[in-house]
C-alpha beads as a LAMMPS data file, in Angstrom:
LAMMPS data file: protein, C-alpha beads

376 atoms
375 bonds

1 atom types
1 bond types

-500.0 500.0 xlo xhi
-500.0 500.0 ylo yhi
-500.0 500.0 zlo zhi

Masses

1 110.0

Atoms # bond

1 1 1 -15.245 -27.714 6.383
2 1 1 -14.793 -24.012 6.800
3 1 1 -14.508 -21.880 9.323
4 1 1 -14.974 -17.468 9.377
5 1 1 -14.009 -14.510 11.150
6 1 1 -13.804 -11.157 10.350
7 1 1 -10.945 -8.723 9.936
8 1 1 -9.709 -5.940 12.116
9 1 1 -9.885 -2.032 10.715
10 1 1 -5.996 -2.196 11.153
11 1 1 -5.768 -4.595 8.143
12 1 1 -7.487 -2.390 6.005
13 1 1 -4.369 -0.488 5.129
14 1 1 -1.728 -2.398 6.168
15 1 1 -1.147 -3.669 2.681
16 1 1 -0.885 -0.037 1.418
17 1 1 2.483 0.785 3.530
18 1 1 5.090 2.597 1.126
19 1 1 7.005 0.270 -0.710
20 1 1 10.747 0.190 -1.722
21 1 1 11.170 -0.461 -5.308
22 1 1 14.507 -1.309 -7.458
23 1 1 17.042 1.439 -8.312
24 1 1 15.952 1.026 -11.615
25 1 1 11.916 1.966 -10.630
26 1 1 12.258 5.947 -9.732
27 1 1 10.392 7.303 -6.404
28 1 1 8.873 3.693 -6.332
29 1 1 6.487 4.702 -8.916
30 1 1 6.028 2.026 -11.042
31 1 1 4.744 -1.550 -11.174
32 1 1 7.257 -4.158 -10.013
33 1 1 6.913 -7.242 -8.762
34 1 1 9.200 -9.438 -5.445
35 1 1 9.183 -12.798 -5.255
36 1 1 8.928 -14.392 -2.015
37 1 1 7.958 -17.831 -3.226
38 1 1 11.662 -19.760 -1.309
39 1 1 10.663 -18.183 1.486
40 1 1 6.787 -18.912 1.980
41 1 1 7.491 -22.408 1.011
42 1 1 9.874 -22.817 3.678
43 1 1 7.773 -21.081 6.494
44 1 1 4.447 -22.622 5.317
45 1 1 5.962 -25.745 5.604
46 1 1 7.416 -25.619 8.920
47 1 1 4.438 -23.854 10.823
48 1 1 2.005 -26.549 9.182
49 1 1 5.002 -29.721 10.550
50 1 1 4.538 -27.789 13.691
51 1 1 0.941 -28.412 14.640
52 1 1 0.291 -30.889 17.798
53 1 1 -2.230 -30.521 20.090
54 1 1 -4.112 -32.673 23.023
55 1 1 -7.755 -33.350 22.657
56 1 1 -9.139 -35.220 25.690
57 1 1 -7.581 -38.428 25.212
58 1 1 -6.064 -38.134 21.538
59 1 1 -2.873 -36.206 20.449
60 1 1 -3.193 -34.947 17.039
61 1 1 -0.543 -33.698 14.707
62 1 1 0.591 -32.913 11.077
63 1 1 3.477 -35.748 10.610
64 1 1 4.189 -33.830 7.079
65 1 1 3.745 -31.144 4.632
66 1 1 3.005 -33.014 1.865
67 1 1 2.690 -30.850 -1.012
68 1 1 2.524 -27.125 -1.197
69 1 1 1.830 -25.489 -4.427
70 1 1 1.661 -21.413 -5.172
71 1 1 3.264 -18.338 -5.015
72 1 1 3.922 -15.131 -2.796
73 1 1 4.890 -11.650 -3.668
74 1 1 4.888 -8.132 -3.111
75 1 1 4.056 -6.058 -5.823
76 1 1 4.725 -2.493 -6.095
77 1 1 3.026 0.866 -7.503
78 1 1 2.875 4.644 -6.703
79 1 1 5.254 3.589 -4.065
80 1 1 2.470 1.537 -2.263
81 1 1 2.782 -2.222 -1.274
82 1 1 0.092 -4.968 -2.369
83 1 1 1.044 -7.906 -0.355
84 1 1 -0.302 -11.446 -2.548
85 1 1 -0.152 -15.359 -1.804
86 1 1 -2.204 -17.896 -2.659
87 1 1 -1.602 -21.861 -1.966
88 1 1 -2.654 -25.539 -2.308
89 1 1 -1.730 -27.643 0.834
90 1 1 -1.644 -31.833 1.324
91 1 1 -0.726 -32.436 5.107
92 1 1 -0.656 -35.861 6.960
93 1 1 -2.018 -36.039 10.078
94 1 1 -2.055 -39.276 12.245
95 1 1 -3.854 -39.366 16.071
96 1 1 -2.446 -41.654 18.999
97 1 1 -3.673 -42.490 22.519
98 1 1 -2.571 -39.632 25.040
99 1 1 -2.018 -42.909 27.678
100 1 1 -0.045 -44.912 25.097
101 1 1 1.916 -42.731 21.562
102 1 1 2.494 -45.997 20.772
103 1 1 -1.082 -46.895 19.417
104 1 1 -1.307 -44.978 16.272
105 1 1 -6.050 -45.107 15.986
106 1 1 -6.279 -43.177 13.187
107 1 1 -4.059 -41.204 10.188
108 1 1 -4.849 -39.622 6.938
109 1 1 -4.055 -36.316 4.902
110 1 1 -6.207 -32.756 5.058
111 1 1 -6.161 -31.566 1.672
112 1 1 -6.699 -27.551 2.297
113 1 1 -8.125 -25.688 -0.329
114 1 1 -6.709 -22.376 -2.039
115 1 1 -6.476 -19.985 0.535
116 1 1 -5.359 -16.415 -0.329
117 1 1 -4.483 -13.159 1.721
118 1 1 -8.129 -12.404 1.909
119 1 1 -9.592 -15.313 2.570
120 1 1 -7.565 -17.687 4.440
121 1 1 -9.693 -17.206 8.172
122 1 1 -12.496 -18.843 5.699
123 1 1 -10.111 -22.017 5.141
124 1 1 -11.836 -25.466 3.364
125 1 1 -10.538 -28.426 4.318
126 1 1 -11.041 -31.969 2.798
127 1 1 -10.201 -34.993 5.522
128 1 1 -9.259 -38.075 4.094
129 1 1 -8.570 -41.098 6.603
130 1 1 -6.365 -43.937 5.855
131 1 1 -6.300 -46.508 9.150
132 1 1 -9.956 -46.233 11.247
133 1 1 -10.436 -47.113 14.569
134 1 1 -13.246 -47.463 16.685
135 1 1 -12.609 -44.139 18.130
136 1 1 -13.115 -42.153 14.149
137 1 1 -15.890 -40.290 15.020
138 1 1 -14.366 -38.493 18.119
139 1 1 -10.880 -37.993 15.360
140 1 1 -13.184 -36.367 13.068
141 1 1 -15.184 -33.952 15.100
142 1 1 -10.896 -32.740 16.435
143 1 1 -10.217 -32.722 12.864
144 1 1 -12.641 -30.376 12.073
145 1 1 -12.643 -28.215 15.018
146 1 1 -9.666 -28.017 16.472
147 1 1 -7.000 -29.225 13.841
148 1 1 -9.227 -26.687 11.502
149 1 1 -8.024 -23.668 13.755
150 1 1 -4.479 -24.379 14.785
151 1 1 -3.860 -24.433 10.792
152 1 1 -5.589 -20.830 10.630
153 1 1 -3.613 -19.885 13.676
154 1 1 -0.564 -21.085 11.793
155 1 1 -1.529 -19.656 8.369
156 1 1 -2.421 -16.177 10.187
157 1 1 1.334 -16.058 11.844
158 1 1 2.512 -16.283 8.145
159 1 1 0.530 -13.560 7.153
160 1 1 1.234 -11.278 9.988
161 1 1 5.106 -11.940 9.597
162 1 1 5.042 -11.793 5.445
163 1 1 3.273 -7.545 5.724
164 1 1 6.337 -6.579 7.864
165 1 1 8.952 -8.283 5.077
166 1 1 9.352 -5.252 2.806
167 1 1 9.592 -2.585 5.468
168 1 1 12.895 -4.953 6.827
169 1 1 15.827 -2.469 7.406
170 1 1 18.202 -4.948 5.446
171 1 1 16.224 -4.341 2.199
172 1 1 16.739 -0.060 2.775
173 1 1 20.408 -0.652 3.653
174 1 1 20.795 -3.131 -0.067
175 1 1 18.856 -0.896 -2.126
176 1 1 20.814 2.248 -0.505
177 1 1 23.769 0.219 -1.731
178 1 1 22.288 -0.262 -4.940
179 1 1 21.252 3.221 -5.884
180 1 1 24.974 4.035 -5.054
181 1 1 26.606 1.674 -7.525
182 1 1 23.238 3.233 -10.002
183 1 1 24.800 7.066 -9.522
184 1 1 28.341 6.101 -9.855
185 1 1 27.605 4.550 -13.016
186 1 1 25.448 7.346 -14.364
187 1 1 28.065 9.970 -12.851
188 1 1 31.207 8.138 -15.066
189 1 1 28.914 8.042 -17.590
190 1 1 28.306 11.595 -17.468
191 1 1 31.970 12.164 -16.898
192 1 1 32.514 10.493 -20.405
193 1 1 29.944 12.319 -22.349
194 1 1 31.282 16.109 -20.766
195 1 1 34.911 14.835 -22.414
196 1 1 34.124 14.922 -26.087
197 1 1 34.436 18.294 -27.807
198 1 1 31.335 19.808 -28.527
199 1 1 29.553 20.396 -31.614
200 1 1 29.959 23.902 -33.226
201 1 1 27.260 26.224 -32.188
202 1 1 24.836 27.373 -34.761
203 1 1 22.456 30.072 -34.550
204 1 1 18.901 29.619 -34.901
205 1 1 17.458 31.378 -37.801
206 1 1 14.564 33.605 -36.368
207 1 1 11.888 34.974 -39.041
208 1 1 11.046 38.534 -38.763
209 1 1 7.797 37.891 -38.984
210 1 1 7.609 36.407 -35.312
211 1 1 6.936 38.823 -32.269
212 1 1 4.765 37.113 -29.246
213 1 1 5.610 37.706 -25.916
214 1 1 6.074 34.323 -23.547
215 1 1 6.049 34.401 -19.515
216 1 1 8.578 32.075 -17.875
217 1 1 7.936 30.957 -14.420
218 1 1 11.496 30.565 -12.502
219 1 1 10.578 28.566 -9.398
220 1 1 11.902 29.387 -5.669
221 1 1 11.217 26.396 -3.858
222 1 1 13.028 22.903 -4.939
223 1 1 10.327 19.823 -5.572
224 1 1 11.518 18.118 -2.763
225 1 1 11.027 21.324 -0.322
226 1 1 7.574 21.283 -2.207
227 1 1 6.881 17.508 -1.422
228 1 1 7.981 17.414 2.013
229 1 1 5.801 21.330 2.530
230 1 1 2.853 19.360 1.289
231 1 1 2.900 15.773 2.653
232 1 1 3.527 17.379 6.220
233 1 1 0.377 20.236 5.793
234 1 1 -2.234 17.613 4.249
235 1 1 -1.320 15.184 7.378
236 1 1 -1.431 18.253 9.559
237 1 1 -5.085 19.067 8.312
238 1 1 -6.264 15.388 8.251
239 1 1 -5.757 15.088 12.065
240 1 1 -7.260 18.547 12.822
241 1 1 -10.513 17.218 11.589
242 1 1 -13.126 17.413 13.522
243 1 1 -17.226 17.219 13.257
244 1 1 -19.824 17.456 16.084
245 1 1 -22.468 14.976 15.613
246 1 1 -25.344 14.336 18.112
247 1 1 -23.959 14.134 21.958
248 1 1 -20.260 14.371 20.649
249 1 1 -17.614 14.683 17.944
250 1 1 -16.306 12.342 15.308
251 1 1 -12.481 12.961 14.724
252 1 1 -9.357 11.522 12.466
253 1 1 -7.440 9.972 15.650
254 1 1 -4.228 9.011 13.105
255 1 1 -2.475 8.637 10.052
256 1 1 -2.426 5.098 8.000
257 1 1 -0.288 6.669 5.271
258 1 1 0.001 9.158 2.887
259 1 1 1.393 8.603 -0.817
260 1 1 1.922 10.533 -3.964
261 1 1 3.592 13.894 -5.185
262 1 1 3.926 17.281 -5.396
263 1 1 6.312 19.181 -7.828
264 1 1 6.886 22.381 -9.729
265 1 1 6.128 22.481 -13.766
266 1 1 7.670 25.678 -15.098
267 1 1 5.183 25.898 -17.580
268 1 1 2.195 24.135 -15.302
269 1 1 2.516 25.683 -11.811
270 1 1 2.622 23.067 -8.864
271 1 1 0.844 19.939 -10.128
272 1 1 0.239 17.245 -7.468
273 1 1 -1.642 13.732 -6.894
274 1 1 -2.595 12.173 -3.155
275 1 1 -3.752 9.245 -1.843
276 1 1 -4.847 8.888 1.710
277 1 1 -5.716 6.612 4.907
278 1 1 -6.643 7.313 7.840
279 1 1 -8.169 6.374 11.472
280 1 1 -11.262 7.992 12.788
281 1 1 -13.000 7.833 15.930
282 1 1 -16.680 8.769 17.210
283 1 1 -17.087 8.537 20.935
284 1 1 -20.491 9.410 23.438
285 1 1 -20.997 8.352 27.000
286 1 1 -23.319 5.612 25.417
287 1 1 -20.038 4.311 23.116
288 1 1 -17.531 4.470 20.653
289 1 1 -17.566 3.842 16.494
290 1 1 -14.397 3.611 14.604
291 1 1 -13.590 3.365 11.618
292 1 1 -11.307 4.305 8.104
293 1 1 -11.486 7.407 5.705
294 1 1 -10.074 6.098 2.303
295 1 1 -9.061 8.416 -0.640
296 1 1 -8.512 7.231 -3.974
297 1 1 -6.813 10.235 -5.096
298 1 1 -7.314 14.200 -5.640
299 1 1 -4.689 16.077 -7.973
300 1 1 -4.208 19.280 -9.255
301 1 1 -5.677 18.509 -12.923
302 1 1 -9.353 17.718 -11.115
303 1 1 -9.114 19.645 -7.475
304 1 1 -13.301 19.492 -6.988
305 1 1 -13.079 15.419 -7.459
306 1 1 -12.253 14.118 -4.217
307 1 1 -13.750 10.273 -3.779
308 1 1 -13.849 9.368 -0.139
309 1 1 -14.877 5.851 1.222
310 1 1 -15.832 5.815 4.489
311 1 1 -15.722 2.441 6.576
312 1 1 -17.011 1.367 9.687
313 1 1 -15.138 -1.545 11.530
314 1 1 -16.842 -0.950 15.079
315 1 1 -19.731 -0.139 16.802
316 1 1 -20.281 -0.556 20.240
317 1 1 -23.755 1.638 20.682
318 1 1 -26.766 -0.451 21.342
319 1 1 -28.496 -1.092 18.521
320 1 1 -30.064 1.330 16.246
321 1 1 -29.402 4.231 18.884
322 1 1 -26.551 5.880 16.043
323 1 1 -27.980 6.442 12.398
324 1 1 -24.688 4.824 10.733
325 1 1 -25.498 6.855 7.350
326 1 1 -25.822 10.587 8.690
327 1 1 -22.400 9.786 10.699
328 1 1 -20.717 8.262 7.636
329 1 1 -21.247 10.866 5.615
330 1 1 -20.430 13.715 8.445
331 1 1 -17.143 11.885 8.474
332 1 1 -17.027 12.351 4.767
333 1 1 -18.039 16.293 4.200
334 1 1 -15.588 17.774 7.111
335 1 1 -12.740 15.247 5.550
336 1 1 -13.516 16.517 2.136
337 1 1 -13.270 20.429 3.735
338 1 1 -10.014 19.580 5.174
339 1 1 -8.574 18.342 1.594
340 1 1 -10.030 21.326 -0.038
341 1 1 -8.917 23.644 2.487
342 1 1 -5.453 22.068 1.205
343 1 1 -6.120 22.596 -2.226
344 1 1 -6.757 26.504 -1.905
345 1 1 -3.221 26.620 0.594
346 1 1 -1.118 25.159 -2.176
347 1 1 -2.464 26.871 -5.066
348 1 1 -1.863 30.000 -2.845
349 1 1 1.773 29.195 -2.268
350 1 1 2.194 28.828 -6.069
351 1 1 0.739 32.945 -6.703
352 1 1 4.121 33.579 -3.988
353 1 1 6.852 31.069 -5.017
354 1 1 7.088 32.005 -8.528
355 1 1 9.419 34.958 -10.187
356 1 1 7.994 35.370 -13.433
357 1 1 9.995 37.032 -16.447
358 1 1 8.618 38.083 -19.781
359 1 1 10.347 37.206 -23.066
360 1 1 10.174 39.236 -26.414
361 1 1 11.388 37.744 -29.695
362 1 1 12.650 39.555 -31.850
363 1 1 11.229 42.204 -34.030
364 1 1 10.813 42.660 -38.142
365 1 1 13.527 45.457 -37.429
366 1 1 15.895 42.962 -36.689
367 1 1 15.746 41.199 -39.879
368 1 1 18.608 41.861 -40.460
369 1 1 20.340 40.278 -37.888
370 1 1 18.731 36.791 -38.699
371 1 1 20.777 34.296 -40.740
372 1 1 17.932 33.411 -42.995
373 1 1 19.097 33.363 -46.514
374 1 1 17.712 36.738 -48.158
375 1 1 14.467 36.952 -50.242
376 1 1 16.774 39.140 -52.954

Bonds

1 1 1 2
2 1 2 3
3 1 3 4
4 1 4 5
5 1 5 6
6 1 6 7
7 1 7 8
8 1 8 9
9 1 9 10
10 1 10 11
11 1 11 12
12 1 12 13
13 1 13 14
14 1 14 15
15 1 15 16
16 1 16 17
17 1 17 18
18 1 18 19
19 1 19 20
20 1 20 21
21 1 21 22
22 1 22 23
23 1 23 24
24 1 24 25
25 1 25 26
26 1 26 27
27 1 27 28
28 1 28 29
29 1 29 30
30 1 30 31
31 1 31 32
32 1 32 33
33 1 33 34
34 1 34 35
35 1 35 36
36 1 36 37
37 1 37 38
38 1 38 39
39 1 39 40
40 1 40 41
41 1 41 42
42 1 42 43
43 1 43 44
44 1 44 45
45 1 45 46
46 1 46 47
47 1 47 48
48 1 48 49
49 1 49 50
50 1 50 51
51 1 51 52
52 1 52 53
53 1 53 54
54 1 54 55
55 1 55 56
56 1 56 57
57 1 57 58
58 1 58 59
59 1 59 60
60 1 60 61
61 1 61 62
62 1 62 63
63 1 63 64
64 1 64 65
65 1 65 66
66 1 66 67
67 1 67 68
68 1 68 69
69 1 69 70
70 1 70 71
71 1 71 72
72 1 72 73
73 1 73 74
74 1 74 75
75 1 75 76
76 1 76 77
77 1 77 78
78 1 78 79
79 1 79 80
80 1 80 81
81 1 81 82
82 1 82 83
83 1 83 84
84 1 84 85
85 1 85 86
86 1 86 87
87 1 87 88
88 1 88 89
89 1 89 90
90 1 90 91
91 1 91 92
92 1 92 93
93 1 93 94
94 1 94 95
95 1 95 96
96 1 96 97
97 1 97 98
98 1 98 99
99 1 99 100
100 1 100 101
101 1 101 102
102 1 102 103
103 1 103 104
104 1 104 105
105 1 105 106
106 1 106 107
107 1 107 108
108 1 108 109
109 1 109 110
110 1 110 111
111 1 111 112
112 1 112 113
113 1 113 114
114 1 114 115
115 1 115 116
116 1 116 117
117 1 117 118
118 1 118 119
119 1 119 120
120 1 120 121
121 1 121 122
122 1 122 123
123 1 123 124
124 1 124 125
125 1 125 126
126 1 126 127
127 1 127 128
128 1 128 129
129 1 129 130
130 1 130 131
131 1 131 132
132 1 132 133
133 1 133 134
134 1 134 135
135 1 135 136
136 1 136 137
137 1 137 138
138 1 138 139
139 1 139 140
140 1 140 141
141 1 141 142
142 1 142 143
143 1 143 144
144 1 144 145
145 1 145 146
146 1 146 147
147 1 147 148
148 1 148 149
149 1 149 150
150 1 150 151
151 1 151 152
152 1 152 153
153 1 153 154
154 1 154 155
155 1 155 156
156 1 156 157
157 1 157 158
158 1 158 159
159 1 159 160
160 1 160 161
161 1 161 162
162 1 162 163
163 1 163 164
164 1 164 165
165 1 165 166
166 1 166 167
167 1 167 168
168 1 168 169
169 1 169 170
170 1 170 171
171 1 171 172
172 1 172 173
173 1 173 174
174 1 174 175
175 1 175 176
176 1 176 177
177 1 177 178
178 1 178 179
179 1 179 180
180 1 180 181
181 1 181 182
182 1 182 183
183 1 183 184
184 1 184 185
185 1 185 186
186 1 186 187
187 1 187 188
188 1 188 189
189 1 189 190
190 1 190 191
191 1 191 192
192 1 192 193
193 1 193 194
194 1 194 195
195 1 195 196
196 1 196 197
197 1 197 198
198 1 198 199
199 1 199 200
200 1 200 201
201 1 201 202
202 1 202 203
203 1 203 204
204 1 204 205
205 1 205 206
206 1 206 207
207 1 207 208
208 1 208 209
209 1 209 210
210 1 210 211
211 1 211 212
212 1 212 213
213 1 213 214
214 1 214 215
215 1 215 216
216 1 216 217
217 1 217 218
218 1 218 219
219 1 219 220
220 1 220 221
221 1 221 222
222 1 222 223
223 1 223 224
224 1 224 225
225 1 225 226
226 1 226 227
227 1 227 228
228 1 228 229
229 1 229 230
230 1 230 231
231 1 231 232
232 1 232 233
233 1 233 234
234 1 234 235
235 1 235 236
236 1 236 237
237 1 237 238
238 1 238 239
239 1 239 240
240 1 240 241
241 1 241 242
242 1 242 243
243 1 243 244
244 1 244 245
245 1 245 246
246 1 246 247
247 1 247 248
248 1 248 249
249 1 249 250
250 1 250 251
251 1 251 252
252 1 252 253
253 1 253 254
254 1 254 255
255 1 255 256
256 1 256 257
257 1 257 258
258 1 258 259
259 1 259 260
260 1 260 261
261 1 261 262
262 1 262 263
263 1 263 264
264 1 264 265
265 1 265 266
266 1 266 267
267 1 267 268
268 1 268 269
269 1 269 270
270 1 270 271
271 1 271 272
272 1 272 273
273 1 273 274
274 1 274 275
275 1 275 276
276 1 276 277
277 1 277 278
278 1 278 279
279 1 279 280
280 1 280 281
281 1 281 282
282 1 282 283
283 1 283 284
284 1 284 285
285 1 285 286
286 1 286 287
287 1 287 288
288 1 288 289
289 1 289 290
290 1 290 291
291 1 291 292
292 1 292 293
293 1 293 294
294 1 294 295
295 1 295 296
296 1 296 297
297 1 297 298
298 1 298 299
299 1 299 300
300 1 300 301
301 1 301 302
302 1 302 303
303 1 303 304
304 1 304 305
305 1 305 306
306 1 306 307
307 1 307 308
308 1 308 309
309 1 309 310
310 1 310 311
311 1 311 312
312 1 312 313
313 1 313 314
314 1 314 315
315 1 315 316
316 1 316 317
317 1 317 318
318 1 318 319
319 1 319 320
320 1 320 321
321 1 321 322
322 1 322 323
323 1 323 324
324 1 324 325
325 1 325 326
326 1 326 327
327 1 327 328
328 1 328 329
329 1 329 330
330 1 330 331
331 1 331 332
332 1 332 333
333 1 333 334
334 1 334 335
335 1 335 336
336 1 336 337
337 1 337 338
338 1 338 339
339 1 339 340
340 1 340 341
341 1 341 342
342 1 342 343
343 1 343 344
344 1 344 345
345 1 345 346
346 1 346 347
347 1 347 348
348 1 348 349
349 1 349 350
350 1 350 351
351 1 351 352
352 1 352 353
353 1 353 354
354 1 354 355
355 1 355 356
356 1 356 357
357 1 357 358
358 1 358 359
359 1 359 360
360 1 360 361
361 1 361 362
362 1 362 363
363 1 363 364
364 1 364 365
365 1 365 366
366 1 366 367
367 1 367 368
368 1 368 369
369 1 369 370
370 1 370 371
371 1 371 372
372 1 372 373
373 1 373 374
374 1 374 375
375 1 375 376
């Protein structure tokens, strides 16, 4: 038994919110893994036991969660969230008389397939029946219709409620209090170290035959000046896009999220790495399509390689009046002009937040200053 439905564009990066790693995993960056299996045991459980519902003359419920066998977590990378469960569920149902709750007709289990954070509104489910009654057929067709979509309903709630977990304000406040215990530790650590006497200072023999000149790049602005300078301007030119197209204009109407970094390399310049998501909208008198720009990433090693993967999640022209390929991919080029445009503004700000100083070693004349044993 199965039943299908599609998902909303809001989904698309809802499991892509920034993510709060463990002191331990700096800026987020790197893979982790929080397990949430106690909890979506417990909740599974009591939203399935919850299930009761009236059809015609029947009242059908789940008497018991069974069995429920899986796991649920929210793994963590580049400071993005990638929200996971999958389960196994037995659940016993039994269906009475509406005019007497006495007369139990019919009972049984549902044995519902492994359902997953993708496809769980696509939910198989095998009925088993136990006690039959004359009335079976009509306990069947409720079974498989309506008993089929209140467990959806149910499993959807659990879905809905487990995206929000990580972005609690309880697991900010303990990790706060955890990367505060971290840098006291490091900081006594540090205090430790600065205590012992240092080793005796020896001079670096330099050979007279080295001269070469080397520029140093001193930066002015801080990486986190940098970071927050470039988050805020590539959001800034994301929502300014706009592209005429036919009888109007398709636009980015909002931010999903932005992720990745921007920092100063004295040797480098100002390296950086995005990712992107965002809402757009195209609207005419005759209606409206909507839709998601996704970026897998630009960066400062490859500027010119900027992947974007435009979606379309609705479309309320008649049919065929809007050629979904020409729009897609004027979505596409004025989003890619906006990133670029970003591109050439921060490799500008790098020719002006630089002081540069030039360093001479030293000369064969000064041979005689080095501490190199002598060649006599």
């Amino acid at each position: 038994v199965s039943t299908q439905s599609t998902w909303g564009f809001q989904y698309i990066f809802s499991w892509m919110k920034k993510g709060i790693g463990s002191v331990w995993n700096k800026g987020s960056w790197h893979w982790e893994e929080k397990n949430y299996n106690k909890w979506a045991n417990e909740r599974l459980k009591g939203l399935f036991e919850s299930i009761k519902f009236t059809d015609d003359l029947l009242i059908c419920e789940i008497t018991k969660c069974t069995s429920l066998e899986g796991e649920a977590a929210i793994n963590i990378r580049k400071q993005k969230q990638i929200y996971l469960f999958n389960f196994v569920a037995t659940l016993a149902w039994s269906v009475k008389l509406v005019d007497d709750e006495d007369v139990d007709i019919g009972n049984g289990t549902l044995v519902l397939q492994e359902f997953n954070q993708d496809d769980y509104k696509e939910l198989e489910m095998e009925i088993t029946i136990s006690k039959k009654d004359a009335k079976i057929p009509q306990v069947k067709e409720a079974l498989r219709t309506k008993m089929l979509k209140a467990i959806v309903e149910k499993i959807d709630i659990f879905n809905k409620e487990f995206l929000t977990f990580s972005t609690d304000p309880s697991l900010e406040e303990e990790h706060k209090k955890e990367k505060a215990l971290y840098e006291a530790l490091q900081k006594s650590a540090s205090l430790t170290a600065e205590a012992k006497p240092p080793a005796e200072a020896v001079p670096k023999a330099v050979s007279p035959e080295l001269k070469k000149e080397e520029e140093v790049k001193i930066p002015k602005i801080s990486d986190k000046e940098l970071a927050s300078w470039a988050e805020n301007r590539l959001r800034e030119l994301l929502l300014s896009t706009s592209a005429p197209f036919h009888s109007g204009a398709a636009k980015i109407t909002e931010m999903g999220c932005i992720f990745g970094y921007a920092k100063v390399d004295p040797k480098k310049g100002i390296q950086f790495d995005y990712n992107f998501i965002c809402n757009w909208k195209y609207e005419a008198k005759e209606g409206t399509v909507e839709g998601t720009v996704e970026n897998n990433g630009f960066n400062s090693k490859d500027p010119s390689a900027i992947a974007l993967n435009i979606i379309i999640s609705k479309n309320t022209f008649p049919a065929d009046t809007v050629p979904e390929f020409d729009l897609v991919e004027t979505v596409r080029a004025a989003t890619k002009e906006q990133a670029l445009k970003f591109i050439q503004e921060i490799n500008a700000k790098q020719k002006t937040q630089f002081t540069c100083l030039l360093y001479t070693s030293p000369s064969p004349r000064d041979a005689t200053l080095s501490r190199m044993p002598s060649s006599a």
